[in-house]
N, C-alpha and C positions, 0 to 999 in steps of 0.2 A: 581620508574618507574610505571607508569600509567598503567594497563589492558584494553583492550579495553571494555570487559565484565565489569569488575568491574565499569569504567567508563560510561558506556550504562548503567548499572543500579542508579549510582548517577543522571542521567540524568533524568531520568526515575521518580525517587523517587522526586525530585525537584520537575520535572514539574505535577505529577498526585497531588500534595501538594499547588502548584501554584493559586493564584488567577484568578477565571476565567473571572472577570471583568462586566461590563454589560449585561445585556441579547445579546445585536446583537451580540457579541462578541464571547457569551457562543454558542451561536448558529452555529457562526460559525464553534468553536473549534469541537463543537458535530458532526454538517454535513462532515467536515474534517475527522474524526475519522471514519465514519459511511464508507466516499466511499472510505477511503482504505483498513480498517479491516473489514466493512460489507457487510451484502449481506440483500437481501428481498422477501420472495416469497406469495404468497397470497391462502387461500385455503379456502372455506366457509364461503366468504363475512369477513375473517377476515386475519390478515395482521401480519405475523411474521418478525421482524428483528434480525439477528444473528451480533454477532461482537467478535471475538476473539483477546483474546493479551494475553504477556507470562507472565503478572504477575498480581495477584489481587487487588491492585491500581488501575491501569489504566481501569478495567472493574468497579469497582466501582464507579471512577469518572464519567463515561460515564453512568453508571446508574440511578445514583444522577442526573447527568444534565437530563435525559430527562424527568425524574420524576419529575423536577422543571420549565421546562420550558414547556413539553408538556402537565403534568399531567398524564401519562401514568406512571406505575409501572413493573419492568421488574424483573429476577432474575439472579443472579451471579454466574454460577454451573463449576466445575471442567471437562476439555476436555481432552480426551485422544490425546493429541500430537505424531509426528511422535518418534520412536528409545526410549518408553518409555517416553516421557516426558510426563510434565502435564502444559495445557496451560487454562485460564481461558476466559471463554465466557461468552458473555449477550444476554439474549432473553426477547426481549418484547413484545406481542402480544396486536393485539389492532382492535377493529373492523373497517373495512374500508380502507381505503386507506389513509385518513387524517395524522397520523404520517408520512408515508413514502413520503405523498409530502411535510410534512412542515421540515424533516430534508434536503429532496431534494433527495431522492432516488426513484424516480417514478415520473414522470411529472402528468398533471391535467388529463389525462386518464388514468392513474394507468401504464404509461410502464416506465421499469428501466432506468433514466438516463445516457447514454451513455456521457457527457458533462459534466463538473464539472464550479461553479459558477466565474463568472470573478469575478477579485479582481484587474486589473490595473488600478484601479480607486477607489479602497477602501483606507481609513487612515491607518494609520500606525497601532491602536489598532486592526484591524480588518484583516491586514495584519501580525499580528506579533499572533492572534489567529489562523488563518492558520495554520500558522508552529507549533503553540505547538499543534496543535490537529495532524498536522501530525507528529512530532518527538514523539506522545505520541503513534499512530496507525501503525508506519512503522520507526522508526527512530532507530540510533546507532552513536555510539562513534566509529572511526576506526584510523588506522593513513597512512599516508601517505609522503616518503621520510623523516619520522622523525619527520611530524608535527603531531599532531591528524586535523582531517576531521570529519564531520557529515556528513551521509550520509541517505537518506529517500529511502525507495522502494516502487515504484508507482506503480499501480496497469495499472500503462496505460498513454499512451502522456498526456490524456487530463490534467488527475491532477501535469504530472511533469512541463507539460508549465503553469498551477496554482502557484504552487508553485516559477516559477520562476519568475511571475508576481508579487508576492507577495513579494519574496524577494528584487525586484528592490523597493517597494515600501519604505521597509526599509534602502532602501541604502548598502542592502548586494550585495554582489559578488558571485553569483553562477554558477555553470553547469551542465547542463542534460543526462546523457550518457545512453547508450544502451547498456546490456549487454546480448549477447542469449535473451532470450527471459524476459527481464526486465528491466524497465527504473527505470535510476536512477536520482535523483538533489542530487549532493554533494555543500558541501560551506568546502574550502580548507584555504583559507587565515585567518591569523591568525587574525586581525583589524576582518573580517567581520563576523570571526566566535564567536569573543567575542560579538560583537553587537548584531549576533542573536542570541546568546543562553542572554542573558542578556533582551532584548526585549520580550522576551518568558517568562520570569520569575525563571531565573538557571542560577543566578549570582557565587551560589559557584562552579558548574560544569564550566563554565566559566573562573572561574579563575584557577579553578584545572588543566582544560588543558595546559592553558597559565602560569601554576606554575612551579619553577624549577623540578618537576616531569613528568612535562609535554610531552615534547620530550625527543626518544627516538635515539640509534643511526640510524644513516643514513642507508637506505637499498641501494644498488645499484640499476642504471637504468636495468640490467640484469636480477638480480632476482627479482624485480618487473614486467617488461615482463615474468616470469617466471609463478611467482606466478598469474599472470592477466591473462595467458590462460592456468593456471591451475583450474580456478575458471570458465573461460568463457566453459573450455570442461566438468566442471560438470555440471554448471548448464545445459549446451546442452542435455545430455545425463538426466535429468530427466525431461527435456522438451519434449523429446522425448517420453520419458514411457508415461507420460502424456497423451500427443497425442495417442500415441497405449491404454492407457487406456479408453478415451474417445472413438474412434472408436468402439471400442470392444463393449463398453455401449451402444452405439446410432447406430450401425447398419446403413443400409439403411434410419434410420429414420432422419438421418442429410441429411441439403440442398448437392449436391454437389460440391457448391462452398466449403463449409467447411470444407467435408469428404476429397477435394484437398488438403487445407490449411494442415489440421493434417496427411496425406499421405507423405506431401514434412518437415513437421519439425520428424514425426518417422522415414523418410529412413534417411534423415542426418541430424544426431545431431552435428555434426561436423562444420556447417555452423551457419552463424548471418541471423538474417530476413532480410535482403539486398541482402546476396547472396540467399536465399531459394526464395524468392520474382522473384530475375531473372530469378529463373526454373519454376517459374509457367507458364500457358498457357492459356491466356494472361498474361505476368511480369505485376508484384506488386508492388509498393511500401511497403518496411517495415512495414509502419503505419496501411497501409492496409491487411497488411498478419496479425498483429501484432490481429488488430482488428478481422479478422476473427475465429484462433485461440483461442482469448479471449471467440465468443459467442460459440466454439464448446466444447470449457472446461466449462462454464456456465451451457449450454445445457446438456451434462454431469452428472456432480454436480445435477443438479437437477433431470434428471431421476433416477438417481441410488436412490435419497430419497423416489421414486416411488415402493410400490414392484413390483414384478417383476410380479406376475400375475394380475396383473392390469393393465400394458403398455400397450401401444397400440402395435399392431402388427407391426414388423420391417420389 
């Protein structure tokens, strides 16, 4: 019988070993990676990218790539992760803004890309580089009613309807779901799940799934409702801190559009952004609270790297 773990890392070790194919390609795999594992901020006319992942593979593939395609040289250093772990980051610094617009993380005036690149019009190589930069940046082996699932975690709509663009292009069968505060694309079916992980370059994870190891026994519809808002009330409850931790950090100095947003997901963790959306004033859409949210933990994130006697007044 198959481990999910054990399996997310076959997956894992395949694809950071994988051929990256082309430059457009490599390119794209790289930009993929960057806008679900990275972030970008800019300080003295010179341009930091951070991109974290839980095994040393995969930040050194991302390292190699951009030092071959952009020419910029980055380094590969050990991050203290939550509960004791240790997860590995890449930081590349570079002068200007030039790297961060040509992976796509800042547009031609230096602000962060909010939007991720269309692909429902890209080939299949370029669609099937998508997926390995994100099954390399967000991706996992899981299983579901018995089968194994892949499943990616987006960092936000834009890149899960990417992905799902991407995957039509392949002739996969995917879905996008919402969980508390997290979009997911899963691809469940077994035909479509062998095509993409085979298209992506983890033909033996592929077949590992799909091997008599593969499936395990059936869970019931019960305890899978069970277990789905067992997962859906924790992730709630550390979306929540989240929010109370941002607050706390930004003060008065957040818009108060956003100080509302992380108000309505800290009082109830208990709720999905659909219902917290409806108690806003004026109701929200999901996508729209989701977004909001998003720039108040950004926001956040980035003052806290601020010291603190340097902040501007709250």
């Amino acid at each position: 019988m198959l481990d999910p773990v054990t399996t997310t890392a076959m997956l894992v070790d395949e694809l950071a070993r994988a051929d990256a194919g082309r430059p457009p390609a490599r390119h794209v795999e790289i930009a993929t990676m960057l806008r679900i594992a990275g972030d970008v901020s800019t300080a003295g006319g010179r341009t930091t990218i951070r991109a974290e992942f839980g095994v040393p593979e995969v930040a050194t593939r991302l390292r190699d790539g951009i030092a071959s395609m952009y020419g910029r040289g980055g380094i590969v250093e050990t991050i203290a992760g939550p509960e004791g772990t240790l997860r590995c980051g890449v930081r590349v610094v570079a002068p200007g803004t030039d790297l961060a617009r040509a992976t796509g993380l800042v547009d031609r005036n230096g602000l962060p890309v909010a939007g991720f690149p269309v692909v429902s019009s890209a080939d299949a190589t370029t669609a099937a580089a998508v997926w390995r930069g994100a099954l390399l940046a967000g991706g996992g082996v899981g299983w579901w009613r018995g089968r194994a699932q892949v499943q990616v975690v987006c960092p936000g709509q834009d890149v899960a309807l990417a992905l799902v663009g991407a995957a039509r292009v392949l002739g996969v069968a995917v879905r996008d779901r919402e969980t508390a505060d997290r979009h997911q694309v899963l691809v469940r079916d077994p035909d479509s799940l062998t095509m993409l992980l085979r298209a992506t370059g983890a033909p033996v994870t592929a077949d590992a799934v799909r091997g008599p190891d593969g499936p395990v026994a059936p869970i019931g519809v019960d305890e899978l409702d069970a277990r789905n808002a067992e997962r859906a009330a924790s992730a709630g409850a550390a979306a929540a801190e989240r929010a109370r931790r941002a607050l706390d950090v930004l003060g008065d100095a957040a818009p108060e559009s956003l100080r509302e947003a992380g108000r309505l997901r800290a009082a109830r963790a208990d709720l999905s952004l659909a219902q917290l959306g409806r108690l806003a004033d004026p109701p929200l859409s999901r996508d729209a609270l989701a977004a909001r949210l998003q720039r108040l933990f950004a926001a956040a994130e980035q003052t806290a790297r601020i010291p603190e006697q340097t902040r501007p007044d709250r």
